[in-house]
C-alpha positions as CSV (number, residue, x, y, z in Angstrom):
1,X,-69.2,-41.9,-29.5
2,X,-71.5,-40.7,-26.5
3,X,-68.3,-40.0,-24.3
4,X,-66.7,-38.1,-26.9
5,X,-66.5,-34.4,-26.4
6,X,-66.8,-31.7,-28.7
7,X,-63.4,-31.9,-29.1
8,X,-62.3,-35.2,-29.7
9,X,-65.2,-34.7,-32.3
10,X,-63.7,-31.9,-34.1
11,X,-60.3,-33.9,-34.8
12,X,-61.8,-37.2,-35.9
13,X,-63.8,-35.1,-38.2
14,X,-60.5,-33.6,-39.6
15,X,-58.1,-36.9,-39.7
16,X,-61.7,-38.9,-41.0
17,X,-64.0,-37.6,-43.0
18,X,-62.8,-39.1,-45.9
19,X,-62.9,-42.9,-44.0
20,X,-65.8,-45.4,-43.4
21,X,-65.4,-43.9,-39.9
22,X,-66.0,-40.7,-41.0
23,X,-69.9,-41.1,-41.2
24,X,-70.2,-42.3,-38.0
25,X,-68.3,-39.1,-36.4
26,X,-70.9,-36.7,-38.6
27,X,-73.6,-38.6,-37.6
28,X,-73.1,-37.7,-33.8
29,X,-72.3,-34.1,-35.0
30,X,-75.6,-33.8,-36.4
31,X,-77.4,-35.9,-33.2
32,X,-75.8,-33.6,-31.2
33,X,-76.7,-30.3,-33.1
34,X,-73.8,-29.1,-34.0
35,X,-72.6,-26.8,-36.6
36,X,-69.6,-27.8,-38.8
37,X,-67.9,-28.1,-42.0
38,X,-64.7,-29.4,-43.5
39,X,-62.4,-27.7,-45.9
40,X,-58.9,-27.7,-47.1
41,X,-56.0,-25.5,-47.8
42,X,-52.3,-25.7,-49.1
43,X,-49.7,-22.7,-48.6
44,X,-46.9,-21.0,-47.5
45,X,-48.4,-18.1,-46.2
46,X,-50.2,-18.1,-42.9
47,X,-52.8,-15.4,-44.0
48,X,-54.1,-17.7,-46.4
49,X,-54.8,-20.5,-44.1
50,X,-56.2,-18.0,-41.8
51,X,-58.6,-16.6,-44.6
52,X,-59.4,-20.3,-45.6
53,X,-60.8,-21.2,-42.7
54,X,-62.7,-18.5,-41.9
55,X,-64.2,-18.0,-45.1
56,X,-65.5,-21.6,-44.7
57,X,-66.6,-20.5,-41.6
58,X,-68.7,-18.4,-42.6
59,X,-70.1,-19.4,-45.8
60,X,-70.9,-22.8,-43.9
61,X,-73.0,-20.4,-41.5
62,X,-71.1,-21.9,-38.7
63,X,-69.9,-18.3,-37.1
64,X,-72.2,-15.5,-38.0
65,X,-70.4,-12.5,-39.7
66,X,-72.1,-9.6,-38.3
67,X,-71.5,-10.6,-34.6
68,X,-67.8,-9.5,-34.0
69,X,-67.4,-12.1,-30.7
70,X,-68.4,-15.2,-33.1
71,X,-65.2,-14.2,-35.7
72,X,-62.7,-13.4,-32.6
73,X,-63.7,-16.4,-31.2
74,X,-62.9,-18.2,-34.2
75,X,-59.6,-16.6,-34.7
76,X,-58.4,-17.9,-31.2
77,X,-59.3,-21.0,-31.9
78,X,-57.5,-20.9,-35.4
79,X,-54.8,-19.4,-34.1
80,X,-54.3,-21.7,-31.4
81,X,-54.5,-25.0,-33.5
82,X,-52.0,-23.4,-36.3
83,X,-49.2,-22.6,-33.3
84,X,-49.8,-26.6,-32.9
85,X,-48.5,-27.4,-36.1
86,X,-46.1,-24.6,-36.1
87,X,-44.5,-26.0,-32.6
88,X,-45.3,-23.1,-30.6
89,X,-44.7,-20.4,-33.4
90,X,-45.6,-20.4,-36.7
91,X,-42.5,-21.8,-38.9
92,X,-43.7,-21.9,-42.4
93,X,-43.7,-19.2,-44.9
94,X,-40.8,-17.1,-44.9
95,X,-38.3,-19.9,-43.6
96,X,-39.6,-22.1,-46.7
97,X,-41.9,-24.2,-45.2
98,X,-45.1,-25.1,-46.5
99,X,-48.7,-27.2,-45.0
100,X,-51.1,-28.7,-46.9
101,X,-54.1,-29.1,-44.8
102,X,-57.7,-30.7,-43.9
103,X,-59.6,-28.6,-41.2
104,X,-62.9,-29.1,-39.5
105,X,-64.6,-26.4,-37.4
106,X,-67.5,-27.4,-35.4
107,X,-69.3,-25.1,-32.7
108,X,-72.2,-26.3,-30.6
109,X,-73.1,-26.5,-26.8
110,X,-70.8,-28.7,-23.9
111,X,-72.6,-30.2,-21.6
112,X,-70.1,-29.8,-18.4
113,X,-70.4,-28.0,-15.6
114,X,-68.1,-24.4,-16.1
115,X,-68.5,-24.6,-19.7
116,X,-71.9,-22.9,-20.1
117,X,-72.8,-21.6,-24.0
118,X,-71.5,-22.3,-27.0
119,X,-67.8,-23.5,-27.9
120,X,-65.7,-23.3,-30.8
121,X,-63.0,-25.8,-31.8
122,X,-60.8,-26.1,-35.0
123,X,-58.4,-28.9,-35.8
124,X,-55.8,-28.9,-38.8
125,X,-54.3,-32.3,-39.7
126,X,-52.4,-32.8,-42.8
127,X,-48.6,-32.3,-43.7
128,X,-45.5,-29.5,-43.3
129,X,-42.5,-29.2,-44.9
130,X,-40.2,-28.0,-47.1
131,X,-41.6,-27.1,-50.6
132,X,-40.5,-30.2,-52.5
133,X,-42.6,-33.3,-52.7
134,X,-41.2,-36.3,-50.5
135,X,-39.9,-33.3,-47.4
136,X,-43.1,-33.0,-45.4
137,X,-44.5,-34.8,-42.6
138,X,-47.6,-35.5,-40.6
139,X,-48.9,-32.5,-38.0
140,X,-52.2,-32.0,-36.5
141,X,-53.2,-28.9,-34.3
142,X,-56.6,-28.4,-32.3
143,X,-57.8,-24.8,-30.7
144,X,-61.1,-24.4,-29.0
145,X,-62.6,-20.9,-27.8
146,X,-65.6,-20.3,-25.9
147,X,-68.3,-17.7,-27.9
């Protein structure tokens, strides 16, 4: 898992944690020194998925909450991996459509040149739909945010 960036991390994390594999993927987290967490979150409103995650955020201590740049840059990266599974804009809520999700958020250091300091990334993997059980599908989104 050497060759595995931060990224690629953060959405193994999310579509794994709950395999054999799983161990494996938070085992280089934590040889590589990153922070991160796992959480989950089922709605029809955006605000709460939004709240969800950053709560975990920073109850996890993964962004601190008294530094403004940490939170924004964690709300780009949220942002940006909820468009994913909203296919550009965000379709669930008011047109009936709901997500029932597993996140990850992991921040920590890239080692490549032009990407100096600390990074952000959030993935989302779970299932969308319409609010009846058998009408949802597979969807994963990924954003990632320099701090």
């Amino acid at each position: 898992m050497n060759s595995f960036s931060l990224g690629k991390l953060t959405c193994l994390l999310a579509m794994l944690h709950n395999d054999s594999w799983g161990k494996e993927v938070e085992d280089e987290l934590k040889t590589r020194g990153y922070r991160y967490t796992i959480g989950k979150v089922g709605s029809m409103d955006i605000v709460k998925v939004v709240a969800a995650i950053e709560t975990a955020a920073k109850s996890k201590h993964i962004i601190d909450e008294g530094h403004y740049r940490e939170a924004h840059a964690l709300y780009h990266a949220t942002i940006e991996a909820i468009q994913g599974i909203g296919r550009g804009t965000i379709q669930f809520g008011e047109i009936l459509r709901t997500v029932g999700l597993t996140f990850a958020i992991v921040r920590g250091t890239v080692d490549r040149p032009g990407h100096d300091g600390e990074w952000i990334s959030v993935c989302v993997f779970g299932s969308i739909g319409a609010p009846k059980k058998g009408f949802e599908h597979d969807t994963l989104g990924f954003g990632y945010n320099h701090i």
